[in-house]
C-alpha positions in Angstrom: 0.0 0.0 0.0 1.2 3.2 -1.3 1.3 6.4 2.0 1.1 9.7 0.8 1.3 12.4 3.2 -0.1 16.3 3.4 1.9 18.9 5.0 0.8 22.0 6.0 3.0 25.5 6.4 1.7 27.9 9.3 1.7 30.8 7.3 3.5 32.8 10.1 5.4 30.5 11.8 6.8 28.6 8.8 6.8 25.4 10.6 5.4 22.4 9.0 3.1 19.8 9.8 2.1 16.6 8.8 -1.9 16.4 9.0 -3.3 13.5 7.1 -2.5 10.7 5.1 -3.7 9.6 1.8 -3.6 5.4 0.9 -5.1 3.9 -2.0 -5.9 0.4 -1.3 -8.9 -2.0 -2.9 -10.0 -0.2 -5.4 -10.4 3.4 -3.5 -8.8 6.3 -1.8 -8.8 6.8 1.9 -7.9 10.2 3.1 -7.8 10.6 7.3 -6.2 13.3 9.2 -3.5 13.0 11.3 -2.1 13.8 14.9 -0.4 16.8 13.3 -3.5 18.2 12.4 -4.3 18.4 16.2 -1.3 20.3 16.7 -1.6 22.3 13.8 -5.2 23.0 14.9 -3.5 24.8 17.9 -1.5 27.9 16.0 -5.8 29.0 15.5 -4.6 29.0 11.6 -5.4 25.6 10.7 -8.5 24.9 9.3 -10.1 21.0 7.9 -10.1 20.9 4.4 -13.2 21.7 2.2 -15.7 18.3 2.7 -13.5 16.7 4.8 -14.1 18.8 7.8 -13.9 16.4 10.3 -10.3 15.0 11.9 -11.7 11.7 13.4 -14.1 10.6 10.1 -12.0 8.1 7.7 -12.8 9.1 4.0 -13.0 7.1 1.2 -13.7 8.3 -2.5 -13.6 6.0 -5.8 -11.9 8.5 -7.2 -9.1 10.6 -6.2 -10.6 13.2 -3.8 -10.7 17.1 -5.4 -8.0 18.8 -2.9 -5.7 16.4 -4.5 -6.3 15.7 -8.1 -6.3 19.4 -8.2 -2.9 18.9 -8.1 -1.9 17.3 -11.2 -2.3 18.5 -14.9 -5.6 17.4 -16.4 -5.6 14.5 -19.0 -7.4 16.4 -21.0 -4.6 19.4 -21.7 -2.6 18.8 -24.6 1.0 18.8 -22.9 -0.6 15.6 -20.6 1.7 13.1 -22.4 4.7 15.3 -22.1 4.4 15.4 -18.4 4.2 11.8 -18.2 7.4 11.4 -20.2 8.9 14.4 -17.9 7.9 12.6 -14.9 9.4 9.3 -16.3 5.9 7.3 -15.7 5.0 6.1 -19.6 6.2 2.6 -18.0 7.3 3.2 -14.8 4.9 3.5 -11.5 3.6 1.4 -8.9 -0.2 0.9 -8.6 -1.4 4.0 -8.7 0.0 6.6 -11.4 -2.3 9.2 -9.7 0.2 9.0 -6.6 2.9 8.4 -8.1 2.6 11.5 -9.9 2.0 13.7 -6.6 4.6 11.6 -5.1 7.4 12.9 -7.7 5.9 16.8 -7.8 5.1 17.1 -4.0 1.8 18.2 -5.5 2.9 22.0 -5.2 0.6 24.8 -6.3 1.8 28.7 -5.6 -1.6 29.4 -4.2 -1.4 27.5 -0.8 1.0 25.9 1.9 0.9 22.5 1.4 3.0 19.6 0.2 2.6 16.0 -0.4 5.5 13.8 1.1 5.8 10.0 -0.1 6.3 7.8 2.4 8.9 5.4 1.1 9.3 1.5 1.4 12.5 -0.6 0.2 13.5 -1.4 -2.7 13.7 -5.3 -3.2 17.7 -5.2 -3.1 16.9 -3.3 0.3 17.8 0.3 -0.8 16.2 4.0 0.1 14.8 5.0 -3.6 13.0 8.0 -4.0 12.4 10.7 -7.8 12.2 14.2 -7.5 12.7 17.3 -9.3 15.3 19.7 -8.4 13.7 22.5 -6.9 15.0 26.3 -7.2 16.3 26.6 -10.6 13.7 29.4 -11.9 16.2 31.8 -9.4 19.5 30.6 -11.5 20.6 32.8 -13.6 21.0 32.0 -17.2 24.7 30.1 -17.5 23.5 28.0 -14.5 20.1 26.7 -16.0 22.9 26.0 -19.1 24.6 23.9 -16.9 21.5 22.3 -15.8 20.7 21.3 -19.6 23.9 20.1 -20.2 23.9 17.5 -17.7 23.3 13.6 -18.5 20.9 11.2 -17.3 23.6 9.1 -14.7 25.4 12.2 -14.0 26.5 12.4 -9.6 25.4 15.1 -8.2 27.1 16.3 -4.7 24.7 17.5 -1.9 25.4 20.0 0.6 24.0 20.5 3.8 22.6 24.5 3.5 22.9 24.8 7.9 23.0 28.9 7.4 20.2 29.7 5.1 18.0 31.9 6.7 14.5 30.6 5.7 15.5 26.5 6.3 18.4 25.4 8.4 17.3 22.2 6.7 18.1 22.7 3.4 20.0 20.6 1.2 21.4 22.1 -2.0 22.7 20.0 -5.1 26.0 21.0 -7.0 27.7 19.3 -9.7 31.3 18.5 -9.4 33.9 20.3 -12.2 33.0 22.7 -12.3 31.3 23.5 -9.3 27.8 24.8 -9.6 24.9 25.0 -7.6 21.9 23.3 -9.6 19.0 23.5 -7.4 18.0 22.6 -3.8 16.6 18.8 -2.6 12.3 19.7 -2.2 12.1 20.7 1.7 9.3 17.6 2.1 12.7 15.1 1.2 15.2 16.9 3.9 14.2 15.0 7.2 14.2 12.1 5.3 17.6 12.8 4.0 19.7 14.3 6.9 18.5 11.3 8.5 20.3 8.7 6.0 23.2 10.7 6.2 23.6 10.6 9.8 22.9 7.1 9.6 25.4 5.9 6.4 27.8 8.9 6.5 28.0 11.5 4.1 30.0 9.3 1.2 27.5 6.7 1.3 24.1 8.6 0.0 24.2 9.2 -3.5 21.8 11.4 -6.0 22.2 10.7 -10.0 20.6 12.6 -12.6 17.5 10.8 -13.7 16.3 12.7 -16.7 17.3 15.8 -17.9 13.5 17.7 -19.6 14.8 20.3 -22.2 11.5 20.8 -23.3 9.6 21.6 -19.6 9.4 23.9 -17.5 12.0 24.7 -14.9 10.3 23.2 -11.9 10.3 20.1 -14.5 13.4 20.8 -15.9 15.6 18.2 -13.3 14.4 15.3 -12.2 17.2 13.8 -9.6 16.8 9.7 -7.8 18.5 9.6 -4.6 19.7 6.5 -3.5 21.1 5.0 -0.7 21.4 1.7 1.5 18.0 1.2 4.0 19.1 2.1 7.3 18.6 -0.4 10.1 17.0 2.2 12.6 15.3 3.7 9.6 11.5 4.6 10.0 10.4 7.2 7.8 7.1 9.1 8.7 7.4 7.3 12.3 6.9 10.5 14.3 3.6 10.8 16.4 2.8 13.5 14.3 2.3 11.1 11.7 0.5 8.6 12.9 -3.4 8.5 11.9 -6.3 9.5 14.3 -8.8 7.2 12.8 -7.1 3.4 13.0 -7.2 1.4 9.6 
């Protein structure tokens, strides 16, 4: 079963929160709310989304509730099939290429404070797996975004641990090697997961490729990365209380 979860931003605060959960499992989608929600409920800026405006109700929906498939680009706009090749998911998703699809993009939109975050399982040689697109690179200026279209699917990236920037002490930027540039930052709902592998397997160990390079998207399509590392013994990703659900499968 495929875990998807939603994070919040408080708006003033800037600290995020995970507050529900989204499976697909026999046929349909189950959204429920978790205990983040409850403690996002206390900044007084947190609100239940929409229909779903109760935390300890478990919904499920045939088809893939409105707050999310908002997030993806229609089948119906003519640059669909493109996005599927950009996202690398003609042939290549689990059982669900709805999720897999907000599990690549974070399911991002400018007009709100939420993410999606996957919630990763191991790979069947026992590895930490996970796509995503290199995020910042509409603030490069024009020779880096060169660089960035230069690069080659299987090309090592280097990551960087960003401890000084101002707005995420979190952040994890992505360079390439000779020469050294600065192409783009890991998305901030992979960080945790990430600066806890490399506290676990050192900093050698880790490593992020270039997946696919998408001359033809957008920027915020433009570099899609895999990081990949050994599992972790003491691994448990999304294992916080925060995360777990309030309504019990």
């Amino acid at each position: 079963m495929r875990k998807l979860y939603i994070a919040w931003q408080d708006p003033l605060k800037r600290q995020w929160y995970p507050v529900g959960r989204l499976t697909f499992e026999n046929d349909a989608y189950k959204f429920v709310y978790t205990k983040g929600a409850l403690k996002a409920e206390q900044s007084l800026r947190f609100i239940p989304f929409g229909r779903m405006n109760k935390f300890n109700v478990s919904y499920v929906s045939e088809e893939l509730f409105p707050l999310f498939a908002n997030r993806l680009l229609s089948e119906k706009r003519p640059e669909y099939k493109d996005y599927i090749k950009w996202l690398k998911l003609e042939n290549n998703y689990h059982d669900n290429k709805q999720l897999a699809m907000l599990a690549i993009t974070g399911g991002i939109r400018e007009t709100d404070s939420l993410e999606i975050l996957p919630c990763p399982l191991p790979t069947s040689e026992g590895k930490y797996e996970v796509l995503f697109f290199s995020h910042g690179i509409s603030h490069l200026d024009k020779s880096t975004v060169k660089r960035v279209d230069n690069l080659q699917a299987g090309d090592k990236l280097f990551i960087m641990l960003d401890v000084q920037n101002s707005f995420d002490p979190l952040a994890i930027s992505l360079r390439t090697d000779d020469p050294v540039v600065i192409v783009g930052y890991c998305p901030r709902y992979l960080t945790d997961d990430f600066q806890n592998i490399l506290k676990e397997c050192g900093p050698n160990i880790p490593e992020v490729l270039v997946d696919q390079v998408n001359l033809d998207a957008p920027l915020q399509l433009r570099l899609l990365c895999k990081f990949i590392s050994p599992w972790p013994k003491s691994f448990q990703p999304c294992s916080d209380e925060e995360f777990e659900p309030l309504v019990r499968d």
